[in-house]
N, C-alpha and C positions, 0 to 999 in steps of 0.2 A: 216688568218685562226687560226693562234695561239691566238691574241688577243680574236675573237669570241668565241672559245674556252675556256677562261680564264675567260672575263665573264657569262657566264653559269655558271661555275666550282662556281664565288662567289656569286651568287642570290640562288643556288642550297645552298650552305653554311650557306646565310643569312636568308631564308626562315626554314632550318634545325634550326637553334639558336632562331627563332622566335618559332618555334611548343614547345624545349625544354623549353623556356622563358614560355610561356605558362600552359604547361604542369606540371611546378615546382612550379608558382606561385598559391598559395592556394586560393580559393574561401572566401573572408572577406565576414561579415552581410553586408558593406554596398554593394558591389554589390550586394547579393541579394534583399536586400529590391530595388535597383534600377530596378533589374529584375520585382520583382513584381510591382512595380511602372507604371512599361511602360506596362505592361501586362493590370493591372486594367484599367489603362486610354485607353488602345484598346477597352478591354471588354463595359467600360463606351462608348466611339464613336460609338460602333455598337451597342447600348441597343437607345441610342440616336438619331443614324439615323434610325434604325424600329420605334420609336414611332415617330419620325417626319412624317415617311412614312403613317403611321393606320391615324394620323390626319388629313392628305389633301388627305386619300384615293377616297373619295367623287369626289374632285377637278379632282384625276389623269386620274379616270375612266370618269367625264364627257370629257375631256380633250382628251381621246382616242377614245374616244366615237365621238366626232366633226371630230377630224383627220382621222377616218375609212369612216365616212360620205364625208369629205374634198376628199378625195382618190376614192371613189366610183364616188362620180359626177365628176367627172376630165376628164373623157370621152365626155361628154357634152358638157362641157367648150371649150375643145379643140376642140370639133368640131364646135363649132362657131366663133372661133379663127380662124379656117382656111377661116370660111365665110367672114372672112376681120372685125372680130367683135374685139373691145378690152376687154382686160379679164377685167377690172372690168364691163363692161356694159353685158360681157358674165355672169357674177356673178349674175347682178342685175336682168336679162332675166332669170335665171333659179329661184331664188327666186321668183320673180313675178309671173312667171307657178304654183310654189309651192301653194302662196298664193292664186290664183285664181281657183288652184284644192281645196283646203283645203275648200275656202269660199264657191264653189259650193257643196262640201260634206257636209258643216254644217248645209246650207240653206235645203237643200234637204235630208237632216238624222234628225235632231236634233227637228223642232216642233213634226212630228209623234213618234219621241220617248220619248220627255217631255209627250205629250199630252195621248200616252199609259201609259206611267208608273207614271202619276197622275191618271188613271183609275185603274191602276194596285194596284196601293198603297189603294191608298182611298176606294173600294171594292173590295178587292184579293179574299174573299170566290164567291162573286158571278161572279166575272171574271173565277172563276175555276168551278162553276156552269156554266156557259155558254160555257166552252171550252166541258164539260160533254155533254153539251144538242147539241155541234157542231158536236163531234167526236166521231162518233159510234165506232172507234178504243177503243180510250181511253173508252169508255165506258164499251165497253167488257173486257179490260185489266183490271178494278178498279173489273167486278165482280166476274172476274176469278178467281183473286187473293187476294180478300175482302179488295180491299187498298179505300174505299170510306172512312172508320174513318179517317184513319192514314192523308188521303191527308186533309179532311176540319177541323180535329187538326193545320197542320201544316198552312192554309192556314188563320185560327183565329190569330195565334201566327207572322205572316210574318211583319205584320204593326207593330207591338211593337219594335219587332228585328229592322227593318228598322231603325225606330224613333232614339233607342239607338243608332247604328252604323252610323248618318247621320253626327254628328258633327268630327268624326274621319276620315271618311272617307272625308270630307270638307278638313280637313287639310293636309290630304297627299297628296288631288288632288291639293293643292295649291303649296304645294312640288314639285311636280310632275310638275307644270305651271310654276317654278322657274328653275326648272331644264331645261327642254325643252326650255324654253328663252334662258339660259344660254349658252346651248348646238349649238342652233341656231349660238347666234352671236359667237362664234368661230369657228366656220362652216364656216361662212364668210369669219371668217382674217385669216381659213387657206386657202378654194378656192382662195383668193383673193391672197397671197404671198404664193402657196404650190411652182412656181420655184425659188424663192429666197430662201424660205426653204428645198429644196432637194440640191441645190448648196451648204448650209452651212451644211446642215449632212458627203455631200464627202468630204469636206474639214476640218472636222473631224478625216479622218485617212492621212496616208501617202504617198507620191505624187506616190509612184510605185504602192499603190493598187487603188489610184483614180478610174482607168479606169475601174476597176473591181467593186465596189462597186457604181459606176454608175449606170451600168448596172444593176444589181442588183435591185436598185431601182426604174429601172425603169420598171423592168418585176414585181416588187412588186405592183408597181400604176398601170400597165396596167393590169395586171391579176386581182387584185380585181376591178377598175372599170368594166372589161368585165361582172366581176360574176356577181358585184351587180346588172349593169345595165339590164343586162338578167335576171337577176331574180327579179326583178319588174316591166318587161316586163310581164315576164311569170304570176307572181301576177295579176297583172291589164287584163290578159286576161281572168283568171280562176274568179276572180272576174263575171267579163262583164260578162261571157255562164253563169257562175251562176245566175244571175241576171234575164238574158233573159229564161232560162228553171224555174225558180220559178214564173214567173208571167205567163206564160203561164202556168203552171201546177194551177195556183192562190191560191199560197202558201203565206200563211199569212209573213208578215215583210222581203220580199224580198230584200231592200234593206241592211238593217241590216245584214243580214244574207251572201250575196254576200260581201259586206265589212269584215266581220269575214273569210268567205274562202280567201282573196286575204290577210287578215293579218296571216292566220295560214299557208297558200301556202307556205308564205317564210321561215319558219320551214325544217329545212333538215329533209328526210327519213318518222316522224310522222305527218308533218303540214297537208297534204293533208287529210289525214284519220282522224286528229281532225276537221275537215273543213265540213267533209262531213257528220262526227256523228253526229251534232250539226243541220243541217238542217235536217238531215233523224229524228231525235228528234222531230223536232218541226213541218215537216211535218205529223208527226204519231199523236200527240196530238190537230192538228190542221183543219186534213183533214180525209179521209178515207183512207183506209190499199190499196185499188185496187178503182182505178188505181195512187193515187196521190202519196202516200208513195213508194210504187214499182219503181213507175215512176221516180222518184229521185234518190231511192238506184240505178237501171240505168242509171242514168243519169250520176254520180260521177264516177259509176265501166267504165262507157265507156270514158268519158272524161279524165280519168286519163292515161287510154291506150292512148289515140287520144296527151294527154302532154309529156308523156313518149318518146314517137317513133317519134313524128312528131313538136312539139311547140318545146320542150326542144333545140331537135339535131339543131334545126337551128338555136334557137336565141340563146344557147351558142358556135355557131363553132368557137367563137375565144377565149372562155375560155379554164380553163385548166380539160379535163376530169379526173376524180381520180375514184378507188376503192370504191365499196360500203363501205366495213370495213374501209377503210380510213376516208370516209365521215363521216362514225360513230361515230368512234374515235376520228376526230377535235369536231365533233359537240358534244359530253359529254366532253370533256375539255377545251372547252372554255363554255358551259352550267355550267358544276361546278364552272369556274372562276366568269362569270362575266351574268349569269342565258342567258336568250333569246338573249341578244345582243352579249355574248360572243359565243353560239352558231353560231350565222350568220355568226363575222368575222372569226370565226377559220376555217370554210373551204376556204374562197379565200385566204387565208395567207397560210393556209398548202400546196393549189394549187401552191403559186409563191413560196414557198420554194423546193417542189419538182421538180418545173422548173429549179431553180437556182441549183438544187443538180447533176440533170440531166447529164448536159455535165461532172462533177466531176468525175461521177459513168461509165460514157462509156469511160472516158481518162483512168482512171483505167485498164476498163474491156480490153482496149486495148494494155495495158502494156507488153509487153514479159513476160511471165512464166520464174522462173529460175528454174533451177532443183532441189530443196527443195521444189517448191511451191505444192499445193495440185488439182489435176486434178479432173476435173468434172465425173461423172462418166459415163462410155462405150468409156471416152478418152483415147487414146494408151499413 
């Protein structure tokens, strides 16, 4: 006791004689210039690690961009894994579908839209002359409002415009054809190793939170595959009724038009109403106001109800339901981050994090009160 005692007494002493040591010795230039030394050279590592970062921005987003996609289809995967399939041949079965939806959509989009918009280009006045002599809508609408100049100005001037924007716009689709390749094969090698690579993310922290950060990621992959997958369920449905009510109403460019609603579908909160403006447009300039335009704006106002109450609740019952405000709120800041695509992911990420917070917030709420704490109110 005495000895443990004694040493205390001298760390208490030596610690004391180190503060005075301290305290007495006066600040020299060269420590400071050493201060600032090491200061500047921080300052320099983190000017240098942001502009490393702006330069492979490109890379990081396509990069996440692959891994959001890799995570979404993961449901897929596993479910033909369980068919006794191996994952890569489970890989190469969904790519293959991809391709052979893709190649069936080009075949069956692409000549009728070449084939219009070389009519379109090559005489746009009299292309808008005939829409005139089709659509006793528009026709009434041009004399209502005396828009007959203003439209066959703009529709003299449309082919020049084109002409100049053809060669800019060549180069960014080819952009755009680099990138999506790029996007693709990483897509791949992460499907193809995403359990070798979620094994090496937990083995990134330390062996007592392993078990916790497993978890985790796995309510992370399983909630966003549920989203995505339900919601390009839900897409490819609202697509199809669109489809099938535009050709029986015998709405000009049906198929175009049904591919636009099943692309703007998967838009949180505004996709469906930009979806439907767009055909109700071009049924109004294309057909007559009663019965064909009506019949549309109906068709949308009822289908939306019919997705809402009845498609939705069922094909996401194993996602995670969240807040309209919530929804909102993911979707303008991942839309500011990273425009349409960061829109998508930010709701199933904000879903698995609210899962993940979940049990945190009821262990809490379960806690004993002490007597400082603050009671809810009408609580004795």
């Amino acid at each position: 006791m005495t000895t443990s005692r004694t040493s205390d007494e001298n760390l208490r002493a030596e610690v004391r004689r180190a503060d005075e040591e301290l305290v007495a010795e006066p600040v020299s230039p060269r420590t400071v210039y050493r201060w600032g030394v090491a200061g500047a050279l921080g300052v320099l590592t983190v000017f240098l690690a942001y502009r490393a970062v702006l330069l492979v921005t490109d890379i990081l987003v396509q990069v996440l961009i692959a891994v959001f996609i890799a995570v979404s289809l993961d449901p897929a995967v596993r479910w033909l894994i369980q068919r006794r399939v191996r994952r890569g041949q489970a890989v190469a079965i969904i790519l293959f579908a991809f391709v052979v939806v893709l190649g069936v959509f080009l075949l069956a989009f692409l000549p009728p839209l070449i084939r219009q918009g070389n009519r379109l280009v090559g005489d746009f006045p009299g292309y808008v002359n005939g829409l005139r002599a089709h659509s006793p809508s528009l026709r009434s609408l041009e004399d209502r409002f005396n828009l007959q100049k203003s439209i066959e100005d703009f529709a003299r001037t449309v082919p020049a415009k084109l002409g100049h924007q053809a060669l800019s716009f060549g180069q960014r689709f080819l952009g755009a054809l680099l990138s999506t390749l790029l996007i693709l094969a990483l897509t791949i090698y992460f499907m193809v190793d995403l359990p070798r690579l979620r094994r090496g993310l937990v083995r990134l922290f330390p062996k007592r939170r392993r078990r916790a950060v497993n978890e985790a990621v796995n309510i992370v992959i399983d909630k966003v595959g549920a989203y995505m997958i339900g919601n390009l369920i839900i897409s490819a449905i609202a697509g199809v009724a669109t489809f099938i009510a535009l050709e029986a109403l015998r709405i000009p460019f049906a198929l175009p038009l049904a591919f636009w609603v099943a692309i703007t579908d998967l838009i949180p909160m505004v996709g469906a109403a930009l979806g439907a403006i767009v055909c109700v447009i071009v049924a109004f300039a294309t057909s007559n106001l009663w019965p064909q335009t009506i019949l549309v704006i109906a068709f949308f106002a009822l289908y939306q109800q019919f997705e809402n109450y009845f498609i939705a609740p069922r094909v996401m019952r194993n996602s995670v339901q969240m807040p309209a405000l919530a929804v909102l709120l993911a979707a303008l800041l991942g839309g500011s981050v990273l425009g349409l695509v960061g829109a998508l992911m930010a709701i199933p990420i904000a879903a698995a994090v609210r899962v993940i917070l979940a049990p945190v917030l009821r262990a809490r709420d379960e806690e004993p009160a002490g007597p400082d704490s603050i009671q809810p109110d009408g609580a004795d």
